[in-house]
N, C-alpha and C positions, 0 to 999 in steps of 0.2 A: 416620469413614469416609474413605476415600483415594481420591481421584479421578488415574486415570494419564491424561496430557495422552498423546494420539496425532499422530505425525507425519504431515502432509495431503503428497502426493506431488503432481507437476506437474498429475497429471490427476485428479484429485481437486479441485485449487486450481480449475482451471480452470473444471471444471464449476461451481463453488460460487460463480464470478463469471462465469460465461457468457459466458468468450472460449473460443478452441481453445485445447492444451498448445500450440502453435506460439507462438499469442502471446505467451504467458503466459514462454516461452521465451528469443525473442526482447524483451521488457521485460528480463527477467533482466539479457539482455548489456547492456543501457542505462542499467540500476540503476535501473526505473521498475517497479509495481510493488508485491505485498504483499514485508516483508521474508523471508528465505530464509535456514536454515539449512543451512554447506555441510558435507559429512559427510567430508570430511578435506582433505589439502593437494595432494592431484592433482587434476591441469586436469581430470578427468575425474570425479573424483567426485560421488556424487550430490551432489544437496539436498532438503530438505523443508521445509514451512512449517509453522508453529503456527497453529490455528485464530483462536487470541487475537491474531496478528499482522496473521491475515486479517483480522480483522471488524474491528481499527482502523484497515487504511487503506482498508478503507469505510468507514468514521466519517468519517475526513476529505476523503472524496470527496463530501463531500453541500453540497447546493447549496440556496438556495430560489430562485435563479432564474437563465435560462440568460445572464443579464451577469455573474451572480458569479464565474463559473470563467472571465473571459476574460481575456487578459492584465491590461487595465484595471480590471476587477472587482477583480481580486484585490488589486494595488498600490491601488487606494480600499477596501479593505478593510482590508490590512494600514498604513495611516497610518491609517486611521477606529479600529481596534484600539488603535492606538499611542498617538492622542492622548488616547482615553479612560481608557487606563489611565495616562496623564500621563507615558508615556512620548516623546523624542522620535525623528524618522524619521530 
């Protein structure tokens, strides 16, 4: 069986993480953000996202608490990562 992967449009994205297409717009120009496919090489063209792109950068937006997303959370998370995988910072 063949599954065809469908391209999610601005307002499609958006609704499916519950901001406006404006935001979701405006992150674009910031490069914040699920990733976005751009559908040629004029300024103007569209873009569309992959489902599969969407739902992993909600994976990586997940938190268990609200100091882990903060600047500091995150820099004590990523040395707390580093040194357990014996990596250094």
């Amino acid at each position: 069986m063949t599954t065809t992967v469908q391209p999610l449009g601005t307002d499609a994205v958006a609704a499916m993480i519950g901001i406006s297409p404006m935001t979701l717009r405006i992150w674009r120009v910031h490069g914040k953000g699920p990733t976005f496919t751009k559908l040629g090489d004029a300024k103007q063209a569209g873009v569309v996202y992959f489902e599969a792109d969407v739902l992993a950068w909600l994976e990586q937006r997940k938190f268990n608490s609200t100091s882990a997303y903060s600047p500091h959370g995150r820099t004590s998370s990523k040395v707390q990562n580093l040194a357990s995988s014996g990596a250094s910072a």
